[in-house]
BADO-403907 format. One record per atom (N, C-alpha, C): residue in one letter; x, y, z. Coordinates in steps of 0.02 Angstrom, whole numbers, padded with zeros to 5 digits, always signed. Example, Ala and Ser with C-alpha at 12.3 -4.5 7.8 and 13.67 -1.06 7.14 Angstrom:
! residues 2
A+00660-00284+00390A+00615-00225+00390A+00660-00165+00390S+00642-00112+00354S+00684-00053+00357S+00645+00002+00394
This chain:
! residues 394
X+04359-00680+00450X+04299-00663+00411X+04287-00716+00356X+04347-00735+00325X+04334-00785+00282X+04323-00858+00294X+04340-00866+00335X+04316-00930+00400X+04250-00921+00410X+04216-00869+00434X+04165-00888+00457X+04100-00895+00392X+04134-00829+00335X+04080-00843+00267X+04096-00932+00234X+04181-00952+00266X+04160-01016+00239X+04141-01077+00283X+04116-01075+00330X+04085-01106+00392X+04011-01111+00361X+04003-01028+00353X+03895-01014+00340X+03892-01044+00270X+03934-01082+00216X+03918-01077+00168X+03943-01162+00156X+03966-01206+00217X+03953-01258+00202X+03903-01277+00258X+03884-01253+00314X+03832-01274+00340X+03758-01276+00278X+03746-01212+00261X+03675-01190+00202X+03695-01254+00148X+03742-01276+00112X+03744-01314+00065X+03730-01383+00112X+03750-01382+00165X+03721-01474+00180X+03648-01481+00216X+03613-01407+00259X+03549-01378+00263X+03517-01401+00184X+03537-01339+00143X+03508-01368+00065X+03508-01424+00036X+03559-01476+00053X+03567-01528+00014X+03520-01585+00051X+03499-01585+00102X+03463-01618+00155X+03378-01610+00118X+03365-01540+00131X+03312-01529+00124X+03282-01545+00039X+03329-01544+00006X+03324-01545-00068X+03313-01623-00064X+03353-01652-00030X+03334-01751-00029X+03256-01759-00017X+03252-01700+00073X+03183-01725+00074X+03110-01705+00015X+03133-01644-00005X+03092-01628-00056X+03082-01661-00120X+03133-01703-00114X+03130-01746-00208X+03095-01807-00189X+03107-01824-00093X+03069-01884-00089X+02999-01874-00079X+02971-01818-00047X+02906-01790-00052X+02867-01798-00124X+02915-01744-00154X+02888-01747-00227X+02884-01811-00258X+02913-01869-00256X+02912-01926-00304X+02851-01960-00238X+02845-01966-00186X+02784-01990-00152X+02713-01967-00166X+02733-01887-00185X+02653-01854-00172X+02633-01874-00272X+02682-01863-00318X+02690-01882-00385X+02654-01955-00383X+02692-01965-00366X+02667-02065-00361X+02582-02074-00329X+02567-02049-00315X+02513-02061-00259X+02460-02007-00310X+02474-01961-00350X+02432-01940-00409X+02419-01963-00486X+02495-02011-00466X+02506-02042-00529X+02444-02101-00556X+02446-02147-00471X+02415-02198-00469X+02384-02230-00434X+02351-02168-00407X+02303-02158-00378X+02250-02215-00383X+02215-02277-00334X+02196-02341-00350X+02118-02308-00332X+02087-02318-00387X+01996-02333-00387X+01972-02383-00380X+01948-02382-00345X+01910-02456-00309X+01861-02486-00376X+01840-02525-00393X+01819-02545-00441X+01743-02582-00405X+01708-02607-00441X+01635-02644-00408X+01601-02700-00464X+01611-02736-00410X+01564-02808-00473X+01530-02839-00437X+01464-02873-00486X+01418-02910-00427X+01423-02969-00489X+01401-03017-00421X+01399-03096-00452X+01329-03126-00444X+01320-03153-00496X+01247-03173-00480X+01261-03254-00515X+01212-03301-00464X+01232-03366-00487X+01129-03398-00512X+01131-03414-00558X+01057-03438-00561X+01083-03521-00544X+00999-03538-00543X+00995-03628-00521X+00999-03655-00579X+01014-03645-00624X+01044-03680-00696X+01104-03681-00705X+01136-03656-00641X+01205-03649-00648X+01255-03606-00673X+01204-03545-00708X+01233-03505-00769X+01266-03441-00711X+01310-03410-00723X+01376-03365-00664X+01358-03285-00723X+01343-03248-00722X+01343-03161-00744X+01395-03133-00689X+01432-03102-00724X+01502-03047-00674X+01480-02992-00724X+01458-02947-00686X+01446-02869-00676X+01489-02822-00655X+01565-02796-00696X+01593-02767-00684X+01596-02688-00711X+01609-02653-00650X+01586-02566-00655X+01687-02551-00670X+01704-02538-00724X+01774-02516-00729X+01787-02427-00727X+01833-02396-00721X+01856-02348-00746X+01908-02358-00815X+01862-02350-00860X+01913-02356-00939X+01958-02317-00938X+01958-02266-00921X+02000-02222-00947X+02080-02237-00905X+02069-02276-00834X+02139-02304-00803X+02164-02356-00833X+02107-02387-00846X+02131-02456-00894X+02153-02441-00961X+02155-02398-00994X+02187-02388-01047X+02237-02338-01043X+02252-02302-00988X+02327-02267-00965X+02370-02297-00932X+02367-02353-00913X+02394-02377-00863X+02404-02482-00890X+02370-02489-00931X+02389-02557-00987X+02447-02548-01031X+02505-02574-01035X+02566-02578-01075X+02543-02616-01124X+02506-02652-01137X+02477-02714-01181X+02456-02655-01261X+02401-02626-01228X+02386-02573-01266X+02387-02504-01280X+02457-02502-01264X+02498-02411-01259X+02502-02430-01339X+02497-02447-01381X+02530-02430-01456X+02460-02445-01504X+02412-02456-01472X+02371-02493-01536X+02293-02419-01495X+02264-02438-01442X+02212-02410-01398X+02227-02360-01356X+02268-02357-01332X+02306-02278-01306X+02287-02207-01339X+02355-02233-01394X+02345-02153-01442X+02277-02147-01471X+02218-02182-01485X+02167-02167-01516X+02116-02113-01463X+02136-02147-01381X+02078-02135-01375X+02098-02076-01325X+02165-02056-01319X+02179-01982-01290X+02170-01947-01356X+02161-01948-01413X+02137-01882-01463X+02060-01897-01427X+02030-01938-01428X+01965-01954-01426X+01951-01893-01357X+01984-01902-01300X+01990-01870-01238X+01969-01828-01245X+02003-01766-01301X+02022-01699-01302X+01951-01667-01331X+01909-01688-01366X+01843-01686-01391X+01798-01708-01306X+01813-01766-01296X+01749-01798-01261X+01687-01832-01266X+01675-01833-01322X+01613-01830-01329X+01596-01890-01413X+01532-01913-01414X+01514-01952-01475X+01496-01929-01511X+01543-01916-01588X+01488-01895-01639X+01502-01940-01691X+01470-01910-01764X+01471-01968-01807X+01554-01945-01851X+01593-01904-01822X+01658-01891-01843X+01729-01937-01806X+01684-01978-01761X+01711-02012-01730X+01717-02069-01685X+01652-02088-01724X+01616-02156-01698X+01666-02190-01717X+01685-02227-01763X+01744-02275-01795X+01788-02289-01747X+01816-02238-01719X+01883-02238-01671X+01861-02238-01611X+01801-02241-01580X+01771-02258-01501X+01754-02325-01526X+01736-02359-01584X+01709-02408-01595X+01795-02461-01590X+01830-02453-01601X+01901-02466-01605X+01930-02475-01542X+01919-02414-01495X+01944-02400-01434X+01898-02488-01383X+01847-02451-01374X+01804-02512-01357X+01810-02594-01374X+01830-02608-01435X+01829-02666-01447X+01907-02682-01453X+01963-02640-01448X+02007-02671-01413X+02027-02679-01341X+01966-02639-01296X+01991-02626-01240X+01971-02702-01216X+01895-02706-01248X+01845-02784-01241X+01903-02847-01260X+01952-02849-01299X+01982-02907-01321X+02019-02904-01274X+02075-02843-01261X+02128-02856-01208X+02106-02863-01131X+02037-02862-01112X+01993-02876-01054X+02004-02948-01025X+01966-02975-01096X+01954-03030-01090X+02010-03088-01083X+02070-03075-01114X+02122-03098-01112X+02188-03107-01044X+02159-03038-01000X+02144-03030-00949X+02120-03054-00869X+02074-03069-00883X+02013-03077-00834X+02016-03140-00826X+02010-03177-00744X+02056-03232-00773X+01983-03267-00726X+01957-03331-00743X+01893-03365-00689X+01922-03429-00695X+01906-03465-00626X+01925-03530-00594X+01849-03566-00570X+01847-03609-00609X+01796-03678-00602X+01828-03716-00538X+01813-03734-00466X+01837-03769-00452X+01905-03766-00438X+01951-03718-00427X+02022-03711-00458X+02060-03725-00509X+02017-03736-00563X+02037-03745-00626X+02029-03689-00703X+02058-03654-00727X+02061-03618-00753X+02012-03583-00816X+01961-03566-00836X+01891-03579-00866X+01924-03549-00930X+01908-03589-00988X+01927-03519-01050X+01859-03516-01086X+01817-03560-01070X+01737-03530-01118X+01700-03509-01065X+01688-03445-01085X+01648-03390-01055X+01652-03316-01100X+01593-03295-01097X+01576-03238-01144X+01602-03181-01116X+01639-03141-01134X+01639-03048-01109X+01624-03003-01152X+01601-02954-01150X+01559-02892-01204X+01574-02832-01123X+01599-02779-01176X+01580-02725-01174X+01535-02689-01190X+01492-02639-01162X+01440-02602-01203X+01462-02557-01269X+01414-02557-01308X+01427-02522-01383X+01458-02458-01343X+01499-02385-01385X+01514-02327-01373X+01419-02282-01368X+01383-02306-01412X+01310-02281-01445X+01282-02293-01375X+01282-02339-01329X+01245-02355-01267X+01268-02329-01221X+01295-02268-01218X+01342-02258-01156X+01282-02192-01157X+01282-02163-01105X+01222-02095-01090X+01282-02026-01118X+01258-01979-01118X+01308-01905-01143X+01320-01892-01066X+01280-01897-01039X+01325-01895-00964X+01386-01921-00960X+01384-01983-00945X+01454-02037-00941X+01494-01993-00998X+01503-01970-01048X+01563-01944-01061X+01563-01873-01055X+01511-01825-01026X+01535-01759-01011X+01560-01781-00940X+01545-01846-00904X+01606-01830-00841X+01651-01874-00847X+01701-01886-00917X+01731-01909-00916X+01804-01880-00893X+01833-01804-00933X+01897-01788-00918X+01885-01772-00820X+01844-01747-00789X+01844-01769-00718X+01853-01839-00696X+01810-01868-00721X+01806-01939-00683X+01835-02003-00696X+01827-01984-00779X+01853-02046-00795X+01814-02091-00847X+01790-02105-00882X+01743-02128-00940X+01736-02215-00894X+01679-02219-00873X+01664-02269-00817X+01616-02325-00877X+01633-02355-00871X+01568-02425-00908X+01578-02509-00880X+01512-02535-00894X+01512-02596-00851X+01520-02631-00899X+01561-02690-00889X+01584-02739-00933X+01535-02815-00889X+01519-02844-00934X+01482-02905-00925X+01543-02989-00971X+01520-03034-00916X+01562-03086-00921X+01484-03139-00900X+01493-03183-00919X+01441-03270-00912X+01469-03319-00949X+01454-03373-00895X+01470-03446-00907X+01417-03498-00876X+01454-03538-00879X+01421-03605-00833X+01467-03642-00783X+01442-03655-00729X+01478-03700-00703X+01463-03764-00701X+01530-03807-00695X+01541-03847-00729X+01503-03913-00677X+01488-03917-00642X+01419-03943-00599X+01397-03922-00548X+01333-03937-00497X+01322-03897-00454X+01346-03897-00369X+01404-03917-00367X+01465-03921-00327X+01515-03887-00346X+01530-03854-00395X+01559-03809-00420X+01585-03746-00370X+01652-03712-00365X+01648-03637-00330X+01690-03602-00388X+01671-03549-00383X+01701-03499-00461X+01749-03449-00424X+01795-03436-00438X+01843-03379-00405X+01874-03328-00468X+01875-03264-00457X+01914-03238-00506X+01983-03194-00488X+02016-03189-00551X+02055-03162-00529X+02061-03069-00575X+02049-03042-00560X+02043-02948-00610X+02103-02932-00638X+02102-02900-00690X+02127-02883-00715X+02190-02808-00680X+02262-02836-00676X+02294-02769-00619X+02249-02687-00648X+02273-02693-00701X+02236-02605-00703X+02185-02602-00712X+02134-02626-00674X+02073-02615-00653X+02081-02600-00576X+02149-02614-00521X+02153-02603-00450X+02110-02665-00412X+02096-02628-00371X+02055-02666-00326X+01971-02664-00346X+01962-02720-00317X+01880-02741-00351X+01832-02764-00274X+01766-02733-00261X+01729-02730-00207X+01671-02808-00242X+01662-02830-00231X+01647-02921-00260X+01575-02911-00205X+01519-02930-00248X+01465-02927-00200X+01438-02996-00241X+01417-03046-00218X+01368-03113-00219X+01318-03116-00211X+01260-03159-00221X+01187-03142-00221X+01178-03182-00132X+01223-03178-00115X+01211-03213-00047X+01187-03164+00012X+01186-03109+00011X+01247-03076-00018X+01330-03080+00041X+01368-03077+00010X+01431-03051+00030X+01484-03004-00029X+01515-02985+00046X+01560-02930+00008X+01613-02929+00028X+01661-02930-00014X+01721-02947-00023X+01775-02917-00063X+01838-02882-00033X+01874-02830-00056X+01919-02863-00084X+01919-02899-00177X+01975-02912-00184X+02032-02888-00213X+02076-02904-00167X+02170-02855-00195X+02195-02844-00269X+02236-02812-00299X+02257-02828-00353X+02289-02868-00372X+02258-02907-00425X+02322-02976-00446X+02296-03035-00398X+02248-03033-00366X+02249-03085-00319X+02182-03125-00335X+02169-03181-00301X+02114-03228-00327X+02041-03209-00272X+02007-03209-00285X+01941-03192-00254X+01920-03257-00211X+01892-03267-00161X+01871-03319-00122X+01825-03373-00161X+01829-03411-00146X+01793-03483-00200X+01707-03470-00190X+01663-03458-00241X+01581-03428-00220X+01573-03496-00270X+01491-03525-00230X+01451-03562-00289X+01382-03587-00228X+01356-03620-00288X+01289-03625-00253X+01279-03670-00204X+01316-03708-00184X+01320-03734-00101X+01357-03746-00079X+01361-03654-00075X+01411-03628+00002X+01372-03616+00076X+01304-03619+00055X+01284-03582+00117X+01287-03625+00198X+01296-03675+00179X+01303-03708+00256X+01388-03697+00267X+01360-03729+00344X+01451-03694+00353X+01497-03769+00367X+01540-03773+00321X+01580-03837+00320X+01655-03801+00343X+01699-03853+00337X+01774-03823+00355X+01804-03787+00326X+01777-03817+00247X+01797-03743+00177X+01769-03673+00183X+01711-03679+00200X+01658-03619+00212X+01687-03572+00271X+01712-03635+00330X+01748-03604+00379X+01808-03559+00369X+01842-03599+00348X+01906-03581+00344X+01899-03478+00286X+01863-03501+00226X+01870-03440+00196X+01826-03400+00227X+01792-03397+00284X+01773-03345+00332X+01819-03300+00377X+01852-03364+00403X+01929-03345+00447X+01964-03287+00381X+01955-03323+00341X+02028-03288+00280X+01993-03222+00270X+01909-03215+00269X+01861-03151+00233X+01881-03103+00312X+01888-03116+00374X+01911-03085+00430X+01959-03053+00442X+02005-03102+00402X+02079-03082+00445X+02099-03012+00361X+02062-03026+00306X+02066-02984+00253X+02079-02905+00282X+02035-02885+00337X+02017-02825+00344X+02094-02818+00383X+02116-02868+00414X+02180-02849+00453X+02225-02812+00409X+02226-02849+00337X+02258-02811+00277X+02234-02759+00262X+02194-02753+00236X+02163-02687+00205X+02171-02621+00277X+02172-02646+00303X+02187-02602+00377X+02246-02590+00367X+02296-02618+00357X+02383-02584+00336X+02392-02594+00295X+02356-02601+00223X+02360-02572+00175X+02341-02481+00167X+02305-02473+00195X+02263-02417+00195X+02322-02366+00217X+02366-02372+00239X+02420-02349+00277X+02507-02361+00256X+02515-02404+00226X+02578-02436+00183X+02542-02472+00141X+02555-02453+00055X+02572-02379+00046X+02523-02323+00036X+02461-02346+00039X+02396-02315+00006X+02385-02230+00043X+02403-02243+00101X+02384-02186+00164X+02441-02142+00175X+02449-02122+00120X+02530-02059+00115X+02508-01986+00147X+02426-01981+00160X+02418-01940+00203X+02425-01952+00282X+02397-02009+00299X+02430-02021+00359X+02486-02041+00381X+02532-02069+00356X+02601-02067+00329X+02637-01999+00377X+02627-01968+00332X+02649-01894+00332X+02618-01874+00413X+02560-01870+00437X+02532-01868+00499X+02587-01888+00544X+02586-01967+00527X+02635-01990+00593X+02706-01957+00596X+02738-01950+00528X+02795-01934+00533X+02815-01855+00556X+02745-01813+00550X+02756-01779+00576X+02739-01751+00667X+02718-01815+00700X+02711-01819+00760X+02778-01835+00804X+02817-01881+00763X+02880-01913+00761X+02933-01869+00773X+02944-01819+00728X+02988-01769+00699X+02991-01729+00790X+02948-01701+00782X+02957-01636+00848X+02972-01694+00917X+02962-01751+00937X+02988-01784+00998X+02992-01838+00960X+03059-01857+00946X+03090-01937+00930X+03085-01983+00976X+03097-01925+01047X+03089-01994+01113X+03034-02045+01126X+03045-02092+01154X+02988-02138+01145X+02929-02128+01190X+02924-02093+01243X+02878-02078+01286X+02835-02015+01269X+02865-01970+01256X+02803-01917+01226X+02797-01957+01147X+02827-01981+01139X+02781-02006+01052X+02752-02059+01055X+02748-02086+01105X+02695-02159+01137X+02625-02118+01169X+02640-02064+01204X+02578-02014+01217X+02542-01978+01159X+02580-01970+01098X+02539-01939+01054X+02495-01986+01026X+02536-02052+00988X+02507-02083+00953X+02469-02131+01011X+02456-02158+01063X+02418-02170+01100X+02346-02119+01101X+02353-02049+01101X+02303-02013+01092X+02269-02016+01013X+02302-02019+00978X+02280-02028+00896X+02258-02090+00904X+02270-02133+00909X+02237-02203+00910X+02190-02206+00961X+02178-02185+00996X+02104-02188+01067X+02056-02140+00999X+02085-02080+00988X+02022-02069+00961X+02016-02058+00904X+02034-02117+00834X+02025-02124+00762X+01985-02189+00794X+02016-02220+00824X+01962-02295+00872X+01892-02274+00878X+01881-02230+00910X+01810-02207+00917X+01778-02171+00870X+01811-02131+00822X+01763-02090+00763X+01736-02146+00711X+01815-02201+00711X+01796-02260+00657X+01725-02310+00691X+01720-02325+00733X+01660-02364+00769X+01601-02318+00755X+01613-02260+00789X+01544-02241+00789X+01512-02225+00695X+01560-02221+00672X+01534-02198+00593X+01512-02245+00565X+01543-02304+00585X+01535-02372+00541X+01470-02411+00570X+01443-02377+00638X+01394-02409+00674X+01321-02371+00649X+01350-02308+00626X+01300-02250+00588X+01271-02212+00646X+01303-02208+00703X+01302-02150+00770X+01325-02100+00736X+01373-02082+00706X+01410-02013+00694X+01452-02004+00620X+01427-01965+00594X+01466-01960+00523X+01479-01905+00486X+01520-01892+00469X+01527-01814+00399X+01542-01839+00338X+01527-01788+00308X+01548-01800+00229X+01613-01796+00240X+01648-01834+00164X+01718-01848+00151X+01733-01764+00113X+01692-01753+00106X+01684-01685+00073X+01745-01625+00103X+01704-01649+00197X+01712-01590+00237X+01774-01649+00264X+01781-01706+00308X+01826-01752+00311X+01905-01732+00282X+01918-01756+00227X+01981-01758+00190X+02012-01696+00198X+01962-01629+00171X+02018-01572+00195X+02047-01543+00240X+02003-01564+00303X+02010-01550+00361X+02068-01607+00392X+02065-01671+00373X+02146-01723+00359X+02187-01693+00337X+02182-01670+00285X+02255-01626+00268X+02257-01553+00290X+02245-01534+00322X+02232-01465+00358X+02290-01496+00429X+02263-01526+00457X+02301-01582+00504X+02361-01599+00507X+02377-01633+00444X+02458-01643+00432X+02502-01563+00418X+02463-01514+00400X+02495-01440+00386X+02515-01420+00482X+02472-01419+00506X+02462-01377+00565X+02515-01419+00616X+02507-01478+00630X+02558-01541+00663X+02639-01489+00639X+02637-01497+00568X+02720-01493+00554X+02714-01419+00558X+02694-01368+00556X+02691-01297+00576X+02721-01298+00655X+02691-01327+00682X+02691-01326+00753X+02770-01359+00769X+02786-01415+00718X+02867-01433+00744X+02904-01362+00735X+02888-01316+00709X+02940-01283+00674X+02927-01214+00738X+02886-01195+00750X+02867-01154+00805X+02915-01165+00875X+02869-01239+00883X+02898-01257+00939X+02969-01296+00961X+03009-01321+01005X+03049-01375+00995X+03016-01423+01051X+02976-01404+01084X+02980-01436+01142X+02876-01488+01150X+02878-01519+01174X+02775-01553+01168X+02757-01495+01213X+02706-01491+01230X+02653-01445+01247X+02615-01472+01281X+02570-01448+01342X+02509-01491+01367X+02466-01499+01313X+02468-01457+01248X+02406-01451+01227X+02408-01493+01169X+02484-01522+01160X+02493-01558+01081X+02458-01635+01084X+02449-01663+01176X+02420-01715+01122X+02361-01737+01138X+02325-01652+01147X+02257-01649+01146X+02241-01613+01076X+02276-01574+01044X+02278-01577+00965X+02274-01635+00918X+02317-01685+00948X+02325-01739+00914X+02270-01781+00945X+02224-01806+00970X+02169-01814+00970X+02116-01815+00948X+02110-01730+00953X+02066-01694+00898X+02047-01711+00831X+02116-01718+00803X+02131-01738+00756X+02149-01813+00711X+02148-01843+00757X+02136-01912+00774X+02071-01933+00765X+02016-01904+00779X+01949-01905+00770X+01933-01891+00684X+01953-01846+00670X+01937-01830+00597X+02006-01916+00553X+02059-01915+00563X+02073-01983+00533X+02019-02048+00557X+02014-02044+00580X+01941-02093+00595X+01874-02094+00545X+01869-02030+00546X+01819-02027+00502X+01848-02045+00445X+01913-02009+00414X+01934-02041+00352X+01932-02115+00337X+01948-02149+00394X+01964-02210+00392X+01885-02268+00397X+01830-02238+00439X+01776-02266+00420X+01746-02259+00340X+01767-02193+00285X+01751-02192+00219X+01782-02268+00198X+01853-02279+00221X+01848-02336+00173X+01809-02403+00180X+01806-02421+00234X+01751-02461+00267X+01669-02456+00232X+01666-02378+00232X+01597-02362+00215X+01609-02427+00126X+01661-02395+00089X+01664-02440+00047X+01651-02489+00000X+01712-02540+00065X+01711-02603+00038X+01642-02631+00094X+01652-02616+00134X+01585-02634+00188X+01596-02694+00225X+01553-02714+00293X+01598-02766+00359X+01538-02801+00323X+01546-02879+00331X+01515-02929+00348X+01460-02925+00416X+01404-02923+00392X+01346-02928+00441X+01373-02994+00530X+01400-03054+00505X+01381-03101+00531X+01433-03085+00602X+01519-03062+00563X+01584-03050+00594X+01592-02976+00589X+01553-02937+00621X+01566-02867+00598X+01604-02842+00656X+01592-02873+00701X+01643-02823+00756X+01726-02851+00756X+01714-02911+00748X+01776-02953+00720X+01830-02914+00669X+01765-02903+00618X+01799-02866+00547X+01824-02802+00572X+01805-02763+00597X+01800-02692+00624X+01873-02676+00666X+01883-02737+00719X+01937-02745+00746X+01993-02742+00720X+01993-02799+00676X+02051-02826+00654X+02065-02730+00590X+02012-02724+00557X+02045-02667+00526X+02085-02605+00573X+02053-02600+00633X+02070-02559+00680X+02150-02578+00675X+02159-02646+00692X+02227-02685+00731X+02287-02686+00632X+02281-02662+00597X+02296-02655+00527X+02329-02611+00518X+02273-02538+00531X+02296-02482+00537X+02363-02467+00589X+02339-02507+00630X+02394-02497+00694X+02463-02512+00694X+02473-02569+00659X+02524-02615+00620X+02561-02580+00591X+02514-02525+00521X+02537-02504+00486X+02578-02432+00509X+02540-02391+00547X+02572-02332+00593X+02642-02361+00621X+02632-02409+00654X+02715-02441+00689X+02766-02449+00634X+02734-02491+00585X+02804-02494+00527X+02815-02445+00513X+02782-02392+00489X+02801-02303+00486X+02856-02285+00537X+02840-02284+00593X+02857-02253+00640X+02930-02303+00657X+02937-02357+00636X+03016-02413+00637X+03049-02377+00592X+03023-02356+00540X+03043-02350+00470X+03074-02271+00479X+03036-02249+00508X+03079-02157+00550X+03140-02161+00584X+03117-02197+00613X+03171-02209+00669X+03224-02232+00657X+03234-02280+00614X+03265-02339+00585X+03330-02278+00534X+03299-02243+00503X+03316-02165+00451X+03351-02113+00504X+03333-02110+00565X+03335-02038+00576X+03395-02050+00656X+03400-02128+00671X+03443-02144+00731X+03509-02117+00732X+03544-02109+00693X+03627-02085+00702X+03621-02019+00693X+03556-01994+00693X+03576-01915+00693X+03527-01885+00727X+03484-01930+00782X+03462-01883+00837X+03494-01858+00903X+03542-01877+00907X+03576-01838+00959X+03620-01793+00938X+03623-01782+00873X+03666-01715+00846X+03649-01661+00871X+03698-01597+00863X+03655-01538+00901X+03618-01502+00825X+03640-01529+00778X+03606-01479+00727X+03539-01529+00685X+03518-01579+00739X+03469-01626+00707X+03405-01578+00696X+03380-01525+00728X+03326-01482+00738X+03310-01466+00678X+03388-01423+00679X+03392-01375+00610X+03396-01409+00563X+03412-01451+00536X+03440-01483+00482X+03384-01541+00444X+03354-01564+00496X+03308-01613+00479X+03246-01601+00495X+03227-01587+00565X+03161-01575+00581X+03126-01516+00545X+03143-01472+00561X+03112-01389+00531X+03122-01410+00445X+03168-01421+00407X+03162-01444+00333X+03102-01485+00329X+03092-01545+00359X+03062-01608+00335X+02987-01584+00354X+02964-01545+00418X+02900-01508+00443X+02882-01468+00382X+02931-01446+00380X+02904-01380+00324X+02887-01407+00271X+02915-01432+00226X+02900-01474+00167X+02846-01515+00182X+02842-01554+00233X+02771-01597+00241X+02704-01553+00259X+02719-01467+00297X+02674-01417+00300X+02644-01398+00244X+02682-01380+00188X+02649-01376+00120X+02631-01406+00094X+02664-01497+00087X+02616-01554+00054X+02549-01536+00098X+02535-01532+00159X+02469-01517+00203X+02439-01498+00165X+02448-01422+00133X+02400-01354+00123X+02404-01378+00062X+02443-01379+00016X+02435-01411-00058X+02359-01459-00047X+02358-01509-00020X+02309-01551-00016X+02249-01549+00007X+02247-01488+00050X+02199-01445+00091X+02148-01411+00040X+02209-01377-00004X+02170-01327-00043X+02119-01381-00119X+02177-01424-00125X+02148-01468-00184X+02098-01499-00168X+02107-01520-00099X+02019-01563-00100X+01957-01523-00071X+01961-01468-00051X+01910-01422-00059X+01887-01413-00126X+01935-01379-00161X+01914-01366-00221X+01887-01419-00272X+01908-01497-00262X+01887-01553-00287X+01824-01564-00265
């Protein structure tokens, strides 16, 4: 008797101690991914024939000042009291006037522009006054975020000139539109493609940063997926979980990829589309029901990877929102379209190495079911419905 209560009572402690790993790694993923959460940012460039360059940048202040170490001690604390109010009055103009014009100095200091590949330091930046902002923009601020456009101008330095910038990290990623127009998703921390006023013929430079504006989407395609796509993440791993073997999990994700392939084309072609509204919850509805189903079942089903299909269709749609976006290039759009397709794909495989790679010395155990699968389903079942319920209600 005492054998067997101490048999049941170190099996449950290494059951518990398993599942408690996977739950702290859940929690610090799904934590992380609310923490810092990346907002796409938007700037347009406009170049006049005098040479003079305007950058039109749309920020979220309120990330840029939670998320800047520069100004955690000086612009921080002012402007979370400021938060808790919301709003402009004359009890507190002084300290939005403060907030603002240090957010404008540490911007600028920031924000980095290239003449030519050469580093520009005269050029103007202004923020708008706190007084010019609408009462809108800050009643949707504790939702949204206290949003304002920051303005930058210069000159270039002749008219052979190309201007590139580089954003500021906590601003994220920046959607770069030109009066040419083009559009262009640039990364964080990274340099923007060389723009100026005679680019428009196509030379080898022109060439070449076309190839580079192409093969971009290949990135942003597994970016979207490592690390950005912790919902689909979770998807694959939970397709993974219930058949490790390589042939029914080459049939599932073969079915998920035939048809996220087709929801993403047709959405992006403007044949077929839903709101992200109805989209996203029904994505995480998806990752709940997948890992429900490991725990039900042990065995695939005729019907699992016509579920996964199904469902495959709605990640598609998710995956044309981001496209909707940053947006394809008119000239290379099926090109662009591809290569994001071939990104995503990339990115699912390193997932799915990265499972495997974790989970090899202990799939032929007899207690791999119990111990790992049904824990790791279940926990990824409730990240599901957790996320289900939040973005409805969002």
């Amino acid at each position: 008797m005492y054998q067997l209560l101490d048999t049941f009572r170190c099996r449950f402690n290494r059951i518990l101690g398993l599942g408690g790993l996977v739950f702290l790694g859940l929690a610090v993923l799904v934590g992380e991914t609310m923490a810092h959460k990346l907002e796409t940012g938007e700037a347009v460039l406009t170049l006049t024939a005098d040479r003079v360059w305007i950058l039109e940048t749309d920020i979220n202040l309120t990330r840029y000042i939670q998320s800047n170490p520069e100004i955690a001690d000086t612009v921080r604390p002012i402007f979370r009291e400021l938060e808790k109010d919301g709003v402009l009055k004359d009890s507190n103009f002084k300290d939005w006037e403060t907030v603002f014009r240090g957010s404008e100095e540490q911007f600028k200091r920031e924000l980095q522009v290239y003449d030519s590949g050469k580093i520009v330091g005269d050029f103007e930046l202004w923020f708008p006054h706190p007084s010019e902002l609408l009462e809108a923009t800050y009643d949707a601020m504790k939702d949204e975020g206290l949003h304002v456009k920051v303005y930058a101008t210069g000159k270039l330095a002749n008219e052979d000139s190309d201007l590139q910038f580089r954003f500021p990290l906590d601003v994220g990623e920046v959607i770069l539109t030109t009066i040419q127009p083009n559009v262009e998703w640039v990364v964080t921390g990274e340099l923007s493609r060389p723009v100026g006023l005679n680019m428009g013929s196509e030379t080898s430079s022109t060439a070449g940063n076309r190839l580079s504006s192409i093969l971009g989407y290949l990135r942003i395609g597994f970016i979207h997926i490592v690390p950005r796509g912790l919902d689909h993440i979770l998807f694959v791993v939970g397709l993974f979980l219930l058949a490790p073997r390589i042939r029914p999990l080459l049939i599932q994700v073969s079915a998920f990829t035939v048809a996220h392939t087709i929801t993403l084309a047709l959405s992006v072609l403007g044949v077929f589309s839903l709101p992200l509204s109805i989209v996203e919850p029904l994505i995480a509805l998806s990752i709940a029901l997948v890992a429900f189903e490991n725990i039900i079942t042990d065995r695939i089903h005729p019907w699992r990877p016509v579920l996964v299909f199904l469902f495959g269709l709605l990640h598609g749609l998710g995956f044309a929102g981001v496209l909707g976006g940053i947006g394809l290039p008119q000239g290379d759009f099926l090109w662009a379209l591809i290569l994001f397709n071939v990104g995503v794909e990339i990115g699912q495989l390193v997932v799915l190495m990265g499972v495997f790679a974790l989970c090899f010395f202990f799939m032929k155990k007899s207690w791999y079911r119990k111990r790992l699968t049904m824990p790791a389903s279940f926990l990824i079942g409730l990240v599901g419905l957790y996320w289900t319920v939040e973005r409805l209600i969002g």
